[in-house]
C-alpha positions in Angstrom: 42.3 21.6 -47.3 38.7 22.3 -46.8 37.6 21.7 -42.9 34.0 20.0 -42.7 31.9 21.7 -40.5 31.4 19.9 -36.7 27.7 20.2 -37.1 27.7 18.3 -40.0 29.8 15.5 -39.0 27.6 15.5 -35.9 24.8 15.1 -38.5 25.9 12.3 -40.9 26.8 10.1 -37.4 23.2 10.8 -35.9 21.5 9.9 -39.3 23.9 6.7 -39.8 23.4 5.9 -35.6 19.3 5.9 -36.7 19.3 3.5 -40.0 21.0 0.8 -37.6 18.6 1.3 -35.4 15.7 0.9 -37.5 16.9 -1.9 -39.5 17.3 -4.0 -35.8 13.3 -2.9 -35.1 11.0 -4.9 -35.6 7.0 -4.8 -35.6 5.6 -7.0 -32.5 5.1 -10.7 -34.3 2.6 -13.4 -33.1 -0.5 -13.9 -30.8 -1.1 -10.3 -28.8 -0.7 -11.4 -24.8 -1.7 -9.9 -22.1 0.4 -9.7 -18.2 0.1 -7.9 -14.8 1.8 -4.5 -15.3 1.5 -3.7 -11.4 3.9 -0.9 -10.8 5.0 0.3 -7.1 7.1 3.8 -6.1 7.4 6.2 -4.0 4.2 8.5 -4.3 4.7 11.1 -6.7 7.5 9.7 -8.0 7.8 8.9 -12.0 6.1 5.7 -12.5 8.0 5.0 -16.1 11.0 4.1 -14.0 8.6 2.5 -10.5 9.6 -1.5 -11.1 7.1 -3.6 -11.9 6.0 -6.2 -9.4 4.3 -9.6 -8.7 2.9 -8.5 -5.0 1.3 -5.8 -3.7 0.4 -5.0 -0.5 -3.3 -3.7 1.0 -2.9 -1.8 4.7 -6.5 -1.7 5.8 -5.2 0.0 9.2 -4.5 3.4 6.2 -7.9 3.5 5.0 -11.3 4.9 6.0 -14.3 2.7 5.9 -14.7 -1.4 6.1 -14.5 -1.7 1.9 -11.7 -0.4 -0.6 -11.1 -1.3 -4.1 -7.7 -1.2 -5.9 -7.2 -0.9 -9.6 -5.1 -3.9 -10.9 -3.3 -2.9 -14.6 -3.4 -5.3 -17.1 -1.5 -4.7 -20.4 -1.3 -5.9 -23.6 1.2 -6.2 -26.2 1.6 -6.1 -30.2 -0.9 -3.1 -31.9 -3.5 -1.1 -30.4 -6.9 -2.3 -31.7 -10.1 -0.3 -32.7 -12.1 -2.7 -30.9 -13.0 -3.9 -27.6 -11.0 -7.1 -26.4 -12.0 -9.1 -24.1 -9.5 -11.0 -21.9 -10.3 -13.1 -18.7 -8.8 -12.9 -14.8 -9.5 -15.1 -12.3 -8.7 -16.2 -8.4 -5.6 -18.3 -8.4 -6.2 -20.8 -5.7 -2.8 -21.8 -5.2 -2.0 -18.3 -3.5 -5.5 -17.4 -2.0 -6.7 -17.9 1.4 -8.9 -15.5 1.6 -12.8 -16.3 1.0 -14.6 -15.1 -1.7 -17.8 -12.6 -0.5 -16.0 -12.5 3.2 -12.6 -10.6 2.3 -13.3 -9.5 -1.2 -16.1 -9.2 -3.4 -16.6 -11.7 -6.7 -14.6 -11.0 -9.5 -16.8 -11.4 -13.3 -14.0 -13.1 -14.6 -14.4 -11.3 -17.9 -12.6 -7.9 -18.7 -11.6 -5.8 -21.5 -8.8 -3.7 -23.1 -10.9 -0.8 -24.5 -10.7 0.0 -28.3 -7.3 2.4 -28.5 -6.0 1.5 -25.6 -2.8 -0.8 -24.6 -4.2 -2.0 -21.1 -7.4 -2.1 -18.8 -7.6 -1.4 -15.3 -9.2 -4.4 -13.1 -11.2 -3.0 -9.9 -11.0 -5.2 -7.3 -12.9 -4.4 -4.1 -11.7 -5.7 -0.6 -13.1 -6.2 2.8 -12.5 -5.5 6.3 -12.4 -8.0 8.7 -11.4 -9.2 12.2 -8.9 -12.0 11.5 -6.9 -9.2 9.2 -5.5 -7.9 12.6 -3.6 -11.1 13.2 -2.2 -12.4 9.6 -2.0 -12.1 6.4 -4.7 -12.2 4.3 -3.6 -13.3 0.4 -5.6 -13.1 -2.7 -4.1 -14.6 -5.4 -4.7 -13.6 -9.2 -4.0 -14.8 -13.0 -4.4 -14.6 -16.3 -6.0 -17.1 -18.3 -5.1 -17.4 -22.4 -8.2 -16.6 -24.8 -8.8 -16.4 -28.1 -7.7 -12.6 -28.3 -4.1 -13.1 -26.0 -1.7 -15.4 -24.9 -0.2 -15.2 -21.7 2.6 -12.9 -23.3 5.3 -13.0 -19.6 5.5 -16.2 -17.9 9.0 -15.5 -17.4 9.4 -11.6 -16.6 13.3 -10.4 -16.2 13.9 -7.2 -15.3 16.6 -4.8 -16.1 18.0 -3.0 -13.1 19.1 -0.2 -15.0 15.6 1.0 -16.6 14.1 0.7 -13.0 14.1 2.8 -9.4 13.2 1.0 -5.9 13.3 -2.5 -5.4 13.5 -4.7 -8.3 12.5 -8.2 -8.7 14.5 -9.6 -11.0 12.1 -12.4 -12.3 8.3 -13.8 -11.9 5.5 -14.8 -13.7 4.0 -11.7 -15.1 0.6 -13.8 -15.5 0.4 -13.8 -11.6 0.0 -11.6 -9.2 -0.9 -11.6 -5.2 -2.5 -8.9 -3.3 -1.7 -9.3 0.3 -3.9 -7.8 2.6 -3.7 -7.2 6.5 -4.9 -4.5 9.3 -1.9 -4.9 11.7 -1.5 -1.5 12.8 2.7 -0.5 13.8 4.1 1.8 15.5 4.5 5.2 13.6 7.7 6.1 13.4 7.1 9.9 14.8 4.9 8.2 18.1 6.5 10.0 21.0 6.2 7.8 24.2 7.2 4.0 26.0 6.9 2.1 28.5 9.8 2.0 31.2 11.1 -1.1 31.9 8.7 -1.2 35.1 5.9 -1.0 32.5 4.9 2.8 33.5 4.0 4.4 30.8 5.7 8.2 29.9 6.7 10.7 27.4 4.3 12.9 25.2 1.9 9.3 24.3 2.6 6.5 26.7 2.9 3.0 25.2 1.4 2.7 21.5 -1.6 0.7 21.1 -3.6 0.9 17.9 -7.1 1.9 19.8 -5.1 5.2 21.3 -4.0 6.1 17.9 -7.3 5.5 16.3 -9.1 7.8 19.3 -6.2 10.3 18.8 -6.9 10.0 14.9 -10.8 10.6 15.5 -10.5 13.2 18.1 -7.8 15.7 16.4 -8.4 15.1 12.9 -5.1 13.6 12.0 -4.4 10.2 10.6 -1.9 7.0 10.6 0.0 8.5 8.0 0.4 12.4 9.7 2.3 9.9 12.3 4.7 8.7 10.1 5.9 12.3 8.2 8.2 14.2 10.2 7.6 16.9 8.6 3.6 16.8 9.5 3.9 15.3 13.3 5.9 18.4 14.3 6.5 18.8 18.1 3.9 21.7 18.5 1.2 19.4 17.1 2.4 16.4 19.4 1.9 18.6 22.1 -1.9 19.8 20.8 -3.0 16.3 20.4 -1.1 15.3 23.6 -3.2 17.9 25.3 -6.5 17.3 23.8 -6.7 13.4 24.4 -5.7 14.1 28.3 -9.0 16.5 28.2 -11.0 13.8 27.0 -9.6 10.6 28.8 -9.4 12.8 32.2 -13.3 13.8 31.4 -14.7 10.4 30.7 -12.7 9.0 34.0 -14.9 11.8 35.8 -18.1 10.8 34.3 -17.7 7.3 35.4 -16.8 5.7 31.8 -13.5 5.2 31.6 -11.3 4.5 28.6 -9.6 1.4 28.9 -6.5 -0.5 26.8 -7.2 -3.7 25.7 -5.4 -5.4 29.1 -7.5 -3.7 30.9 -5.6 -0.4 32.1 -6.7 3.4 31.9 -5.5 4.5 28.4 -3.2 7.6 29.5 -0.7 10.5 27.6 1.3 12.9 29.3 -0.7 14.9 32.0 -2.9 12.5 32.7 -3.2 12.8 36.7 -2.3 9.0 37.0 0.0 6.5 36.5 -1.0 3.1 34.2 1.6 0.3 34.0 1.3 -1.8 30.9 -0.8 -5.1 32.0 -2.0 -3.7 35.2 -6.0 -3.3 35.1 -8.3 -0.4 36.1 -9.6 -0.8 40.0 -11.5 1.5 40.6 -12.1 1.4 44.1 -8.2 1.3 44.1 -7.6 4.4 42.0 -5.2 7.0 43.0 -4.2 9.9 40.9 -0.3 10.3 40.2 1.3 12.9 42.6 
């Protein structure tokens, strides 16, 4: 009996496995829609497999400058078009509390999905300010149906298994909430406490977000240097440690001392005095550590 070849038995399966699958797929039906396709991951990770995601989160105390704008993506579904289509985003009040001109800037309201292309990217440009420091500042954004798209998710469900990182399993896809705050934390490679007593020790003393920033402006580094191990090594802890000592022991001597917010001298290892956490500068009481 003549053996059939592996190869083509391997064949005829493939070409039988893709008629079934074209005769279950379909060309997109009805009304294009449009939905938040907002996608989060680890950074330079594949963002085909980042889940997609109703919130995102804006950490002024990251970023340079008072202003930043972030790209929200908006897709569409059924074909691509050769035209222009407009589609229209607005402030969802139910899930803002920021104010419009104070925190971010207005939106037009009116947007496009360019001809040839399945989505548009929506700049939205936020500001600093003060009362970011002590809560959360939301804005809240949707999609309103036009006479080019429907609102094509109002009930998103994920699938766990087409997704890395952490998965929301269901939202409304015509929502979406930036949430945006300036609450600086502790880095995780910040080298330095307080004792129980309140005296400060180690490489950096107590953190406090205006020794970081003057640490940040004086050796070139930034927030996010103190968070990667692999940047904060212990020879640099020791240049910057060394550095801000120069400049807090200098201003001291100049008569312009750098002070905490409660009042204290700012200090890092080698300064040549001691500073307990709530315990102010007196100067005419100053004594340098022995």
């Amino acid at each position: 009996m003549r053996r059939i070849p592996i190869y083509i038995i391997c064949s005829l399966i493939f070409a039988w496995l893709m008629q079934g699958c074209e005769r279950e797929l379909m060309d997109y039906q009805g009304k294009p829609g449009v939905y938040f396709a907002v996608q989060h991951g680890f950074a330079g990770g594949n963002e085909n497999i980042w889940p997609y995601q109703p919130k995102s989160n804006v950490e002024f105390f990251k970023i340079l400058g008072d202003k930043v704008t972030v790209d929200i993506k908006v897709m569409a579904t059924g074909s691509l078009s050769d035209e222009d289509r407009p589609f229209r985003m607005e402030i969802n009040p139910d899930s803002t509390n920021a104010v419009e001109g104070v925190h971010y800037e207005p939106l037009t309201g009116n947007y496009f999905i360019p001809a040839g292309m399945a989505y548009a990217l929506v700049p939205i440009t936020l500001k600093r300010t003060p009362d970011m420091q002590v809560k959360d500042i939301t804005i809240g954004l949707r999609l309103v149906a036009n006479d080019y798209f429907e609102l094509a998710f109002p009930e998103w469900h994920a699938v766990d298994d087409l997704y890395y990182g952490d998965v929301v399993e269901s939202f409304d896809a015509s929502l979406h909430t930036l949430i945006v705050n300036d609450v600086m934390t502790r880095p995780s490679q910040w080298s330095g406490q307080a004792s129980d007593s309140g005296l400060e020790g180690g490489l950096f003393g107590e953190f406090s977000r205006k020794k970081l920033e003057l640490m940040c402006e004086l050796c070139n580094v930034t927030y996010e240097d103190f968070c990667d191990a692999n940047i904060m090594i212990t020879l640099l802890k020791y240049e910057i440690r060394n550095t801000v000592a120069k400049y807090l022991t200098k201003a001291l001597e100049e008569g312009h001392p750098i002070l905490e917010d409660d009042g204290r001298l700012m200090w890092v290892g080698t300064c040549t005095w001691s500073s307990y956490v709530g315990v102010p500068y007196i100067p005419s009481s100053f004594t340098k550590k022995k």
